[in-house]
Every structure is written in C-alpha cells, then in structure tokens.
N, C-alpha and C positions, 0 to 999 in steps of 0.2 A: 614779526619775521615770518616768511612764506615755510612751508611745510618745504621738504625737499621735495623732487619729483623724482622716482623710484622706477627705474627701469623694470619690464617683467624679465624674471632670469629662469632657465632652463637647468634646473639642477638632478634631474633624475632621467636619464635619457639610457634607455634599454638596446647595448653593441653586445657584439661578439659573443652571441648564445644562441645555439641549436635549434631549430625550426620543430614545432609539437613533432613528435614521434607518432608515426599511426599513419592510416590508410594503406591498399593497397589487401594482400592475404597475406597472412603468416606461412600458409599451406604455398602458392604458389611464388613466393619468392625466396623458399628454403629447396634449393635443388637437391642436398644431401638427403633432407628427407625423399622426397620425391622418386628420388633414384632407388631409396632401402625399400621403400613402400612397392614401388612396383617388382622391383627384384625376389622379396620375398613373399611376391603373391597378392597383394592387397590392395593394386595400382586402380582397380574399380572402384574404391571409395571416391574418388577425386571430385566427385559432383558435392557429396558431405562436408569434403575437406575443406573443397575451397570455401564456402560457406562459412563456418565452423574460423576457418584462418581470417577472412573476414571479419568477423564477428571479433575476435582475438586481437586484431590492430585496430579497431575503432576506438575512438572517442568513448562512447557509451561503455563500452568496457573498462576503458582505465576509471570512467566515474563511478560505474557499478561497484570494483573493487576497491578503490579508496573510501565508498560509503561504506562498507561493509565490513570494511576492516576498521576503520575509526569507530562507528557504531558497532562495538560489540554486543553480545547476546546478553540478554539479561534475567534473569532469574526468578520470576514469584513464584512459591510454594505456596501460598493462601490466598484466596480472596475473600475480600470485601469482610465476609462474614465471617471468616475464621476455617472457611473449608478447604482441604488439602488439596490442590490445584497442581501443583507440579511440572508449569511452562515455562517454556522457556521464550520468552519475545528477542525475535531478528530485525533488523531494518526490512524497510520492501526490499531494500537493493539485493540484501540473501537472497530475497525469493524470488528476484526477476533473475537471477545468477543459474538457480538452481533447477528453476521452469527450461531456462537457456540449455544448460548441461543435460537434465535428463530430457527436452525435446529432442536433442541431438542424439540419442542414441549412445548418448558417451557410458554411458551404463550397461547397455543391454545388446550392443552389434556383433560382439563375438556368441552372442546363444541364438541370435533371430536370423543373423544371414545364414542359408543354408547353403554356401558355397566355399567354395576354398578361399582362404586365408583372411578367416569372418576374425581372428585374433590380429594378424596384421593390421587388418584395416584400422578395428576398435581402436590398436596403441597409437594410429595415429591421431586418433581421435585427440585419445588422451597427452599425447605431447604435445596437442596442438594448446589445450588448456590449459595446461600448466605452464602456460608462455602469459596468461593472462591474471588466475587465480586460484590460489591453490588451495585455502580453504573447503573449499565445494570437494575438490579432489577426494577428501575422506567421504562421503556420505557415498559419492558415486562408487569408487570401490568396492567398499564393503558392500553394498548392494550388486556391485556385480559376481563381487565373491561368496556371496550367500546364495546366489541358484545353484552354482555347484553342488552347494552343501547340502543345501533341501533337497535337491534330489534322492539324498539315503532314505527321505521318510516320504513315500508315493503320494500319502495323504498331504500333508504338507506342501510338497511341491502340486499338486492339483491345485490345492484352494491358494498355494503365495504367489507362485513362479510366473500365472498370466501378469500379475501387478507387477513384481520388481522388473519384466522386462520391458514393460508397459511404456512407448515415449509421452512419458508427460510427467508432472509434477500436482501433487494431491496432499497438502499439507491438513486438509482437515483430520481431527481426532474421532476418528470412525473406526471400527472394528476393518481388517481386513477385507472385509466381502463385502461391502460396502463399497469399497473405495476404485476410484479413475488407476489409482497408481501407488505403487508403495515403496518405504525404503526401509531397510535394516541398517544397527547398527553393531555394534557391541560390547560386551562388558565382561571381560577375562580376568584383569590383574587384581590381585588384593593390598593391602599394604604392607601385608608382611611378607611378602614373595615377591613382589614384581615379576619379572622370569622368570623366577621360577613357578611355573604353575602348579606342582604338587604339594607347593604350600598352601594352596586355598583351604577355606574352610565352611565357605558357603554349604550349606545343606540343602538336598532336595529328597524332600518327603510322599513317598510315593501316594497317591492320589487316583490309583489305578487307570488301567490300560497305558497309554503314553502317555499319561497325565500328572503334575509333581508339584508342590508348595514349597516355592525357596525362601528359605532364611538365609540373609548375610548380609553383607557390606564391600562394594567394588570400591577400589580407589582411581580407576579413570575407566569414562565410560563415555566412547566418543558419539558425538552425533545423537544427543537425548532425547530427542523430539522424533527418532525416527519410529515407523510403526511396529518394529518386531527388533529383539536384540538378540542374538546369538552370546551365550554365556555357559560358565562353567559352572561346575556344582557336584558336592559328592551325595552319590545314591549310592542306597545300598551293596550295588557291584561297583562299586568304584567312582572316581571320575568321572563324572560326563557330561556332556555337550547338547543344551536345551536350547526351545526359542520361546525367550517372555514377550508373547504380544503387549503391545502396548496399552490395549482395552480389551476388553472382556467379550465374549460372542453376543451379550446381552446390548453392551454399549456401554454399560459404566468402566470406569476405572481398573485397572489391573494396578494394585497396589505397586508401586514403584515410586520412591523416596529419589528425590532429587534433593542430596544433603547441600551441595555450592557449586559453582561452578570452577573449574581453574582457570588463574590468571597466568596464561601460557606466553613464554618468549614470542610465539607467533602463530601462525594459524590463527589469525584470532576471531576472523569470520565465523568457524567451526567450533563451535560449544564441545568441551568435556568437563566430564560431572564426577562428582562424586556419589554415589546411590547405595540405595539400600533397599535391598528385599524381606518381606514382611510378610509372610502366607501369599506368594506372588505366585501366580498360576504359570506354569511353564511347559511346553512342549517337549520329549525328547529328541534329539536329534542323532542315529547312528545307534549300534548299541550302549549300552551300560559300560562305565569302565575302558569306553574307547574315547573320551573326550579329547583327551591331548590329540591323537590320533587323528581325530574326526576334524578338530580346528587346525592343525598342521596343513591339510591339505585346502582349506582358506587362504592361509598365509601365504600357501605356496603362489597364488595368485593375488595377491594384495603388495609380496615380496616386487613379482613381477610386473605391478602396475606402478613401483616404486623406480625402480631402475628407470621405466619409460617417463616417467615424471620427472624425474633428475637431469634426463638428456635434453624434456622439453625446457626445463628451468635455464638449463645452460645455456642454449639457443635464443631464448632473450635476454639473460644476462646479456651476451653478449652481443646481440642486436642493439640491445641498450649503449654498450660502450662506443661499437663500430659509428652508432648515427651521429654519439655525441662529437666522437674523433674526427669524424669526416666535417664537421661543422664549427670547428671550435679553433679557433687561430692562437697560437703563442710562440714569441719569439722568434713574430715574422713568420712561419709557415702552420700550415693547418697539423693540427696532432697527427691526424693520421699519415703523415708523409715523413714523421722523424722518424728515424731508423729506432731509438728506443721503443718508441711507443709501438711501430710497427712489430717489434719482437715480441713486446708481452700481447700485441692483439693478436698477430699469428699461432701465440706458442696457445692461448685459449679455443681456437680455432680447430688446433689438431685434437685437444680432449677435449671438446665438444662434438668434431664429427669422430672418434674413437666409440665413444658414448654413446652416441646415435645409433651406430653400426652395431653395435651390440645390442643395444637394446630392439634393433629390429630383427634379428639373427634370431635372437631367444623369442620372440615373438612367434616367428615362422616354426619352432621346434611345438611350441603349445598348441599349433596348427596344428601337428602332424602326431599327434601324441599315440595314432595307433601303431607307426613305426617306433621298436623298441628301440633303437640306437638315438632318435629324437627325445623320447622320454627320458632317457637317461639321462640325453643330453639337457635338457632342461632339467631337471631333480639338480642336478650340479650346477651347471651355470647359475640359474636363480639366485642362489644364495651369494656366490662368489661375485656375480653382478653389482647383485645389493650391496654389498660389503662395501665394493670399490666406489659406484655412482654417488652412496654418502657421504665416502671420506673427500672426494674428489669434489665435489657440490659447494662443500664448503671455501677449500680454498679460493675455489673460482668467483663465486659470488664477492668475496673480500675484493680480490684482483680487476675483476669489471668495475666495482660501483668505484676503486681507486681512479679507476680510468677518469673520470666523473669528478673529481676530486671531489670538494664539499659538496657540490651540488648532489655528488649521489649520495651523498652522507645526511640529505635531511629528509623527511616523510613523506614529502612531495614526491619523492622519486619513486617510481616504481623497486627499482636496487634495494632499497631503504626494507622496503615489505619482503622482495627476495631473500635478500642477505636473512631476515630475520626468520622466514621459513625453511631458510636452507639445513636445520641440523633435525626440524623434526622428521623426516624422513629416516636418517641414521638410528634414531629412538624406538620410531614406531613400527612395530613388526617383529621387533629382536636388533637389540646396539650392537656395536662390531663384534663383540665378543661371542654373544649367544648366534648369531652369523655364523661365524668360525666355526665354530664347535656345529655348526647344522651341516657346514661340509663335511667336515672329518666325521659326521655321521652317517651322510649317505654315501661315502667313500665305502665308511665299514658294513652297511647292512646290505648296498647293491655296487658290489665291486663292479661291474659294467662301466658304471658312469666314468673312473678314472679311462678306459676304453674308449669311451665314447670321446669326453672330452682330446684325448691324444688323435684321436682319428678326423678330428675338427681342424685339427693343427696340423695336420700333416701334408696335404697339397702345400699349403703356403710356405710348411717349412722344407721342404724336397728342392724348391728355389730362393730360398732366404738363408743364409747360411746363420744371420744373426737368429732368428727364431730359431733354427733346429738346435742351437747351444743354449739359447735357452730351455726347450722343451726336454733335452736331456739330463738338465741340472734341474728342471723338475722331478721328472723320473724318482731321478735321486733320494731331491726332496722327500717322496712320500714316501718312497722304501725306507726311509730311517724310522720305523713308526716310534720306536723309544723315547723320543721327544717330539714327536710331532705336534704333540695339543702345545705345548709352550712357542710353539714355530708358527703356529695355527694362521695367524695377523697375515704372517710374512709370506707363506707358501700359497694362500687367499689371493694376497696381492699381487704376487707375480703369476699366478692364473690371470686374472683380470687382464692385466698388461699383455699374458701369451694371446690371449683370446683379440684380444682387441687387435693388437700387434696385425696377427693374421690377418683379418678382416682387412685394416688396413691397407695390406700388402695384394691380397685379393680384388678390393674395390676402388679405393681412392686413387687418385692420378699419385701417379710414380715419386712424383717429390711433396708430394702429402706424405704419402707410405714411409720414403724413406726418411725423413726429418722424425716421424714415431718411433720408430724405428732406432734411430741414431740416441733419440736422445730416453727415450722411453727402455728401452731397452738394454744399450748398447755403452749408457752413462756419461755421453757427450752434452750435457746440463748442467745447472746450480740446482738449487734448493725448491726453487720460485719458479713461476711462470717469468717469463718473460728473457730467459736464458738459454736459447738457440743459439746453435755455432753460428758463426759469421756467414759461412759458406749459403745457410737454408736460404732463400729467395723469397722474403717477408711477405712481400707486395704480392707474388702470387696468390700463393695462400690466403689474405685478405681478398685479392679479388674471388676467390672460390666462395668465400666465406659472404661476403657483402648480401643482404638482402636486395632480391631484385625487386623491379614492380613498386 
C-alpha cells in the first residue's frame, strides 16, 4: 500500500504584532522634554542629546541591556591558589554600557560645562538613559555625587576630581593616579541600622593626619568594583565620612572583603555587596563627627538624580505601551483608538509629563544655587519629588506593561526589566518614610523653604482658583505642627501634586493643565489610571504624547 502523500501545512504564521520598537532619538522625538530643557536653560546640550537619544532607541541598546541583565555579575574572592582576590566579573555588554554612559558625560556635564544650566542639561542626559538601562544609572550617580563631596578635602579633590569627571571608562585595578578615569561608590548601611545611620558601628582608627584603619561590616554596598567608596565609620569625634580607595598608592590591595553579593528584585546589571573592612586604609572626608552631615548633602544629589530617573523611566514605559497600542488590532480596531485604552494611555501621559516638568524645574533650582530662594527651593523640593516620582513609578510601570498584556509580562520585554527596577529607586537613598521625615526636617531647621516653596505656587495659583484651595489647605496643613510627623506621607503628597499641578498650569497646553488639574487635584478620578472624566479629549493628549521621528 502507497505511503500517503502529505501536503506541506503552514502551522506557525506570525499576524497582528507590533513592528521592533527603536530607531529614530529618544531626545528628538520627546517634545516635553525638549520644551523643559530649553525653558530651563539647558536647550544647548541638543547636539549630546540627540546622540545619546539615539543611542537610547537603537537595537544595540536593547541588546546591550538584555545581556547585562540576564548575565549578572559574579563573584570570586580567591584564585586559583587560594589568594584573596575580591572581583567581581560583568558581561562585556556592562562594560560597553558603561564606556557608553561615562563617554557621554552622563556623569560629569553638570561640574565640566562652565555655563549656565550645566545641571539642566546633565538631567537630560540622564532621563535620556534611564529610558534604556538603569542598572549603569547607580555607578554614574554616585560618581557624580562624590565631586561634590571631595571637594571638602583639597587634597583629595586635586588627586580624584580630574578622573571622576573624566569622559571615559577605566575599569582597570590601578591605584587612582594611575588611572584614564575613575568611579566611586558606596558603603553606608549596616545591618543593624539600615536608616538609621547612628547605628553603625564600624570603627575608624586614626592612623594620623587624614589617615584611618576601618574595622566593620556593611550590609549593602553598591557598585563594588568601583575605585574609591565613600563610607561611614566612628572616629574618635564621632561619626564620619571617609574614602576607601580601592588599592593602595603602592598598587596592592586595600583590604576590602567582598562577603556575596545580593540577589536583588532588580537592578541586576549593578553588583551590591556585602563587605567588610579589616585594617582598610581610608581617607577622611569633611571634619570628624560631621559624617551624616557630610553624606546628606550627596544624597541630596543622588535624591535628585532619582526623580530625573523616574520621569525618564516613565517616558519609556510609556513609549513602550503607545507603540504597542498604535500597532496591535483587537475587536476590529487598533487599541490605541478604543476610548478605554485611550483613557488609561492619556491618564499615563499626564503623570508622565507632570513628572517631567518637575523634574526639570528642580534641575534649574540646582542651577541657580547661589540664589537663596532657589536653594531653598530645592532643599525642599528634592525630597518631596523623590517621595512622589517613587510612589508614582510604580504604579505606572504595572499600568504600561498591562497595556502589553502578556507580552509585557515576559523578560523579552523591555516592561518586564522596568517594572522590576521600578521600586528600587523608592529604597535607594532613604524609603518614603525617612523621605518624609527629610522634609519636616528642612521645614524645621530653614523655615525659608516653606517660603520658597509657596512662592513657586503662587503665579499659577493667582489664576487657578483650584490650586490656590489647594495651597491654602496646605498652609494649614503645616501649621498644625502637633501631628504633623503622623500626616508626614500625606502633606509630602499633596506638595508634589501642588507643585506639579503649577507647572502644569504654567507650561502644558490648557487641556493637559486642566485634565491634572480636575482630576489630580480637584478628585474627578478612581483609584487607577485610566479613569478621566468623559469630558477630557483622550486622543489629544495621546497625540502630544506620541513619539515623533
């Protein structure tokens, strides 16, 4: 009997999915950025930017960051022979990430441009990356926020500050002076304090002039491989604020114990350690007993390089949802034209560019730091930013990769990596609570800033009748100081909102403004995104929002 003869059949045939995302700038086809950036001074980077936003939508970026996040960092403390080594091995794809980032200047443009609004420009830098990979984000930070620091000790900033501003990337294990380029990290928290940092109990033994031998044990200590860490330690006066090079001025080893590393929700590109210091040769940094002090005004800029990271995160979330909606057909018409789906993309739309606009705002104040009414204004903002951009980060992230259904739910998706970076930001720096409590601190030591902040709000609310009811129920708010710490959350959040609100109402087209407005403020919303009055005009908004180019 003959075989049968078997037709060839077409069983796996690839309909109705989204065309690769990418190509084109991230920089020139976000008009909100574009607008804040030049508005608040910084509209010269654009030759950077575009570059940099390029760089951001390419192919070779979303490969770089799926290698480097799948390839996590790995660990040996000995070789071969039993000798104490303490590396940590990346994929290349880290290092071609981080060659990329500190080429760009993403680390070093707000100290090297000598012109006005060298900080504006820098955060665009940085919201431009954190559209692509966030991992890298820690190591560059901290390194930007450690020239500040060094500058308390002359010597120290002579021999660091040419390297950390240095564009390039210098992984070799060289002593500082040595080296093309360099990065810090840091190692603050213990495990019996977390936050609280006047639990440590690392010791530093003075070893004279500015010189000190730490005993202890960190329990996270991010970015291990970098060449100098900024840490805490008690000296004899107190508290304070060193820097453990990484190797010795000889070239050997500066004792530094790399106990494991942790297995982090995310970030996973970026190595944190756990360590230990063993007769570890360290720098001071600031005087004796000023350590909290001294590392405070770090954070204060690590704070603000968090906010700008948050809004950039948001701005691909949502790029990510809008391309797939604009492409993706069900039940007969393309997502992006059902009025549902246009609700919940527009309602992300509005705290995306909210976000933005704040985080450019408080840029421009770090600009202008020798006007007091600006300083002030950023001592306050900073925190209350931070607070908001984390809580806020997350829900959004959830709500885009929904957009996505499954497909943003598995590791392939860029979403997949967002969603899972989206809460360390709210951890890292101080969680909402030690947040809180950073305002209602610089409320009470420079009453100014409550000043400054109301005088921020006050063009917008003189024409906004819904802001100026709000601005006066804050008033309120803060004059009840008898419960204020328990209200902490709450009075945090509706700054963020006033602030934003303004901005809004100031910059955005009139039916952006007033849809923030109505439902941000004013309680014409649900719970969720995606619950705008019927009245708002979705489809505009989407088109403001749509990536051009």
């Amino acid at each position: 009997m003959d075989a049968p003869t078997l037709k060839p059949r077409v069983t796996h045939e690839v309909a109705n999915q989204p065309p690769p995302f990418g190509g084109g700038s991230a920089w020139a086809g976000d008009a909100v950025l574009r607008a804040a950036v030049a508005r608040e001074g910084g509209g010269w980077v654009e030759p950077r930017a575009q570059a940099l936003g390029e760089l951001v939508q390419s192919g070779r970026m979303l490969e770089l960051a799926e290698q480097a996040n799948r390839h996590t960092p790995e660990l040996r403390t000995h070789d071969r022979h039993g000798h104490r080594i303490d590396a940590v091995d990346y994929h290349p794809a880290y290092h071609e990430l981080m060659s990329a980032a500190f080429g760009a200047g993403l680390h070093s443009l707000a100290w090297t441009a000598a012109r006005d609004g060298a900080f504006v420009a820098r955060a665009a830098l940085n919201y431009l990356w954190n559209q692509g990979e966030n991992g890298i984000a820690c190591p560059v930070t901290m390194t930007f926020a450690a020239v500040h620091v060094l500058r308390k000790e002359p010597a120290l900033a002579l021999e660091w500050e040419p390297r950390l501003v240095a564009e390039a990337y210098d992984p070799r294990p060289l002593p500082v002076v040595e080296k093309r380029a360099a990065t810090v990290g840091m190692a603050m928290t213990e495990k019996q304090g977390g936050s609280d940092l006047r639990a440590n109990t690392t010791r530093a033994e003075h070893a004279g002039g500015g010189d000190y031998l730490l005993t202890g044990h960190k329990w996270f200590c991010s970015a291990p491989m970098s060449d100098g860490f900024l840490t805490l330690a008690r000296t004899e006066g107190g508290l304070s604020c060193l820097l453990v090079p990484r190797r010795l001025p000889d070239g050997t080893r500066n004792p530094f114990l790399i106990q494991r590393l942790k297995d982090k929700v995310g970030n996973r590109s970026n190595a944190s350690a756990e360590i230990e210091y063993d007769g570890t040769w360290a720098r001071r940094v600031g005087a004796e007993g000023r350590g909290i002090a001294t590392i405070i005004e770090m954070a204060h800029l690590t704070r603000f390089d968090i906010v700008v990271a948050n809004a950039g995160m948001m701005r691909a979330a949502l790029a990510q949802a809008l391309h797939h909606c604009e492409h993706r057909t069900a039940f007969g018409r393309r997502l992006v034209e059902q009025p549902l789906m246009q609700n919940v993309l527009a309602d992300l739309a509005l705290e995306w560019e909210a976000a933005t606009l704040l985080a450019f705002r408080l840029a421009r104040a770090f600009d202008r730091q020798a006007d007091e009414r600006e300083r002030l204004l950023a001592r306050i903002v900073t925190p209350v930013a931070k607070y908001w951009a984390c809580k806020r980060i997350n829900a959004f992230a959830v709500e885009a990769m929904e957009c996505l259904g499954g497909s943003g739910y598995v590791e392939e998706s860029p979403l997949a990596r967002l969603y899972r970076e989206a809460p360390v930001n709210g951890i890292w720096e101080g969680s909402g609570n030690v947040i809180s409590l950073d305002v209602l601190r610089s409320i009470e030591k420079e009453p100014g800033c409550v000043d400054a902040f109301f005088a921020e709000l006050a063009d917008a609310a003189a024409v906004e009748p819904r802001l100026a009811r709000l601005a006066d129920a804050l008033k309120a708010e803060l004059a009840d100081v008898g419960t204020l710490e328990v209200r902490a959350r709450r009075v945090v959040e509706e700054m963020a909102v006033a602030m934003q609100a303004a901005l809004m109402a100031r910059h955005a087209a009139p039916a952006a403004a007033d849809a923030f407005i109505a439902t941000r403020l004013e309680g014409d919303w649900g719970a969720c995104f995606g619950t705008l009055p019927a009245r708002v005009d979705c489809g505009y908004l989407l088109d403001r929002a749509r990536p051009r180019g």
